[in-house]
C-alpha positions in Angstrom: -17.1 0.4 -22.3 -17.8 -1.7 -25.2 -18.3 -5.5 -25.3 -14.9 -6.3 -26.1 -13.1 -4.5 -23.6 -15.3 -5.8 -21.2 -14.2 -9.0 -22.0 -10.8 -8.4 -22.0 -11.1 -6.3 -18.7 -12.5 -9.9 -17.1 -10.7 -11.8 -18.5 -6.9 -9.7 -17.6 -8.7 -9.1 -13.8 -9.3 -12.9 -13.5 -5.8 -14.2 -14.7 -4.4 -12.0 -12.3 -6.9 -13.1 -9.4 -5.6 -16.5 -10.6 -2.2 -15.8 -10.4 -2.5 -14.4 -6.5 -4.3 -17.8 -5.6 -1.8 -19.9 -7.2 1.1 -18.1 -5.2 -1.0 -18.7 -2.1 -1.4 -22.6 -3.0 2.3 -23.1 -3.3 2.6 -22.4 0.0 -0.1 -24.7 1.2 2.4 -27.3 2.8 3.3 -24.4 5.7 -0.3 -23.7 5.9 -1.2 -26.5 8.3 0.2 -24.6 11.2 -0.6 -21.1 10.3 -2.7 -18.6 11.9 -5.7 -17.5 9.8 -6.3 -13.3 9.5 -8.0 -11.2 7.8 -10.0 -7.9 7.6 -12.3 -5.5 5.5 -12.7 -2.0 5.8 -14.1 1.3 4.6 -12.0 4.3 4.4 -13.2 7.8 3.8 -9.6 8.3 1.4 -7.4 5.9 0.4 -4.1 7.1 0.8 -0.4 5.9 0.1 2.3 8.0 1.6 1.8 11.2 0.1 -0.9 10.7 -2.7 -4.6 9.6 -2.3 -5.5 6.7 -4.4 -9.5 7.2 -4.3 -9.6 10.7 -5.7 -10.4 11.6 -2.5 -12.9 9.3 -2.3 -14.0 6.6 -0.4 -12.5 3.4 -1.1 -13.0 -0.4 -0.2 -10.2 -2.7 1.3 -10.1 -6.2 2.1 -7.1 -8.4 3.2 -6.0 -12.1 4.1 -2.8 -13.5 6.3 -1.5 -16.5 6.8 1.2 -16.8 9.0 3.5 -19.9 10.2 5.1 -20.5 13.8 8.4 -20.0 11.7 7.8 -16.4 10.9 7.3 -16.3 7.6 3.9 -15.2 6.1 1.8 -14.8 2.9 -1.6 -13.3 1.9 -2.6 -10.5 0.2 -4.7 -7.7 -0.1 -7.2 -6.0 -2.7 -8.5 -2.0 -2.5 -10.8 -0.1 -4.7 -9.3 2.7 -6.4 -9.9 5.5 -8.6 -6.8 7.4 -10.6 -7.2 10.9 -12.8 -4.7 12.5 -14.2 -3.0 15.4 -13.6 -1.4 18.4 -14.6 -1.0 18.4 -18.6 -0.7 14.8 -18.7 -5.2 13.7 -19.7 -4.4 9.8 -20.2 -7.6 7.9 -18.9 -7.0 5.3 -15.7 -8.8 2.3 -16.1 -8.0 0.5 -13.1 -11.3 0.3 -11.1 -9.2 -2.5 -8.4 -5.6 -2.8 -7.0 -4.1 -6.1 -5.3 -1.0 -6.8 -3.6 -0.2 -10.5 -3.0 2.9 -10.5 -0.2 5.2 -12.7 1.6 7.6 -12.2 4.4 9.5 -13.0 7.0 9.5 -12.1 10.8 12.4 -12.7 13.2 12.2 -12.0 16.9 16.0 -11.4 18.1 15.1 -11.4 21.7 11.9 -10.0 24.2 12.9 -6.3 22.8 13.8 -6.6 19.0 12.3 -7.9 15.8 13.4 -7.2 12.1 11.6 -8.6 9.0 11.5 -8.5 5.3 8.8 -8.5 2.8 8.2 -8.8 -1.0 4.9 -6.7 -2.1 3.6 -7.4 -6.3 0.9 -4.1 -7.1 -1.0 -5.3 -9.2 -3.9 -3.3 -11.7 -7.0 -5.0 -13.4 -6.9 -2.0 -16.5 -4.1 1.2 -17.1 -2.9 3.7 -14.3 -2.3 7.2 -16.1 -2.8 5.7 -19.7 -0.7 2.6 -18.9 0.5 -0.7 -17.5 1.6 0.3 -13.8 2.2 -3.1 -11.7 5.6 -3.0 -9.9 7.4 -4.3 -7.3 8.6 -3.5 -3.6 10.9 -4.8 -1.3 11.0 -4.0 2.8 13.0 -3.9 5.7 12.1 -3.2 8.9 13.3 -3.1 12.9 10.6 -3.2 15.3 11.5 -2.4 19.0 9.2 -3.9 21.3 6.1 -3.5 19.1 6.4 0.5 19.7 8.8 1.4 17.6 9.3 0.8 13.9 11.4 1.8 11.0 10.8 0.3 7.9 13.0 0.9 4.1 11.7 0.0 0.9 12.9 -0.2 -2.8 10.3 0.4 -5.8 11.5 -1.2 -9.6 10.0 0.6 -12.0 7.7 2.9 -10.5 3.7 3.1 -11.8 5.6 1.8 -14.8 7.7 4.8 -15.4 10.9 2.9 -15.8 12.3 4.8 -12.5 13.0 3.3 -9.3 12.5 5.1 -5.9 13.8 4.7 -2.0 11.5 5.2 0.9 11.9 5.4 4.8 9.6 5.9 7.4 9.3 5.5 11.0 6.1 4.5 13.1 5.6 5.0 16.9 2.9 3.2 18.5 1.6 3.9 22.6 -1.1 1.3 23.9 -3.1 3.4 26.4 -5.6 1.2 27.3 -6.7 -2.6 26.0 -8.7 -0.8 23.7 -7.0 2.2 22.4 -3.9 3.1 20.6 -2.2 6.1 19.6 0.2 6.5 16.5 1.9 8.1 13.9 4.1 7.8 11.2 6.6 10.2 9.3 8.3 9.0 6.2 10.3 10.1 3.1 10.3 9.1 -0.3 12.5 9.7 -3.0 10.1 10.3 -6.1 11.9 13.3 -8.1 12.9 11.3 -10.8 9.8 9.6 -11.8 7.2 12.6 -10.7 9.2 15.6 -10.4 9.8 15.5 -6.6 10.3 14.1 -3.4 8.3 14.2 -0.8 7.4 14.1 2.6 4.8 13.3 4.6 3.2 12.3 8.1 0.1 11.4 10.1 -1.0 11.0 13.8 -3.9 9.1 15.2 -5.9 6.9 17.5 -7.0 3.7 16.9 -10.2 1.5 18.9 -10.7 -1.9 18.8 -13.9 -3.4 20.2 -13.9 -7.4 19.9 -13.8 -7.6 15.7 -14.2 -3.8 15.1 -11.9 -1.2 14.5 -12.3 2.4 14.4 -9.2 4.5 13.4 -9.1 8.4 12.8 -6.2 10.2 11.5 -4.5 13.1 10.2 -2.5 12.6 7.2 -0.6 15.5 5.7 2.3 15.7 2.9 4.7 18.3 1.5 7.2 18.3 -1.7 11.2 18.5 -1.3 13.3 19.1 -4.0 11.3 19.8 -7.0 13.0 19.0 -10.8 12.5 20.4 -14.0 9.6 18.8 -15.8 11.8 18.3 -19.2 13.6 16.0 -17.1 11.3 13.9 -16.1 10.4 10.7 -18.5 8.3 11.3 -21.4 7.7 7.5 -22.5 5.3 6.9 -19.0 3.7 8.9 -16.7 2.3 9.0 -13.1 1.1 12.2 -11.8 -1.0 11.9 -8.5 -1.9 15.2 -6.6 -0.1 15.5 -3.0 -2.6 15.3 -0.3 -3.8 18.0 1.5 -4.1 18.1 4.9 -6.9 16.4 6.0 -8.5 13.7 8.5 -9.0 10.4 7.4 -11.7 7.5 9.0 -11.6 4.1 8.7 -14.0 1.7 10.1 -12.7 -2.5 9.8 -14.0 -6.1 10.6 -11.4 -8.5 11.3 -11.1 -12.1 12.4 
């Protein structure tokens, strides 16, 4: 990388680093009563849904919370990630870092139900497939008595392909002892306009928490539905991950 566009690499990553702290300031005044979280972890494969965002790789992710007696919450996260493309499309990715400032809010209807909502910004220090990728996403979710819970989403524009896309999933979640949880997830999402297909996918899992540290191990596996012709898809943009393969996934966390 040359001297210039390592410039303008720091100097795009820092505006948006700025960006995510100012949209954490704003909220300072609800602050005072907030409870303080956060976490970082290694992951042998960073994966979203039905793609892996390390290249099958290991990957670095960090995270902060703050959350108000009221039930609303802000904070945000920040990953390492890795991106090649696929298929015929060659763009480089240049994105060596995602992060996902987010606010929300919780309600607790009574002892058994909860729902919530939730605003997530991606955003990408450098291109994703050969260009600009940061979108939007919007939640909803019903939790029933912090075992079960469905959540729906809506994605503007993307990866920056000018498509937007639906998904649902459902997690289950059995406490077996103070220390150890078992879960899993299955989940659609309605990507065959912007990558050719839908697609499916699921995991299952156990989860151990010793005071701070976590240690989670899981099998995450993904299949395509509904498969388009490629002409169809858009030329302007791209965004071609590989679907996962089958395949176990550990991830070891520090949290306070």
């Amino acid at each position: 990388m040359t001297t210039k566009a390592s410039l303008s690499f720091l100097f795009a990553s820092a505006k948006k680093i700025n960006i995510t702290l100012f949209s954490i300031l704003l909220f300072s005044p609800i602050l005072t009563n907030a409870d303080v979280h956060g976490s970082i972890s290694g992951t042998s494969n960073y994966i979203d849904r039905w793609f892996t965002k390390s290249n099958n790789d290991w990957a670095v992710k960090a995270d902060i919370d703050y959350e108000h007696e009221s039930g609303f919450y802000v904070g945000s996260k920040i990953a390492t990630v890795k991106f090649l493309p696929q298929g015929e499309m060659r763009e480089q990715s240049t994105a060596p870092v995602e992060a996902i400032p987010y606010i929300g809010y919780s309600y607790t209807v009574n002892n058994e139900w909860k729902v919530g909502t939730e605003i997530n910004r991606y955003l990408y220090a450098g291109t994703v497939c050969g260009h600009g990728a940061d979108y939007n996403e919007y939640y909803a979710s019903v939790t029933y008595k912090d075992i079960v819970t469905t959540r729906a989403s809506y994605v503007d524009d993307y990866w920056g392909t000018h498509r937007d896309v639906f998904n649902y999933d459902v997690t289950g979640r059995y406490p077996v002892t103070d220390y150890l949880d078992v879960s899993a997830t299955a989940g659609y999402t309605t990507t065959r306009s912007a990558v050719g297909s839908d697609h499916s996918y699921w995991n299952i899992g156990a989860t151990y928490f010793y005071k701070i540290v976590s240690l989670d191990i899981r099998y995450m596996d993904a299949a395509q539905n509904g498969s388009i012709k490629e002409f169809m898809l858009p030329s302007m943009l791209s965004f071609e991950p590989a679907k996962i393969n089958s395949s176990f996934v550990f991830t070891a966390s520090v949290g306070f």
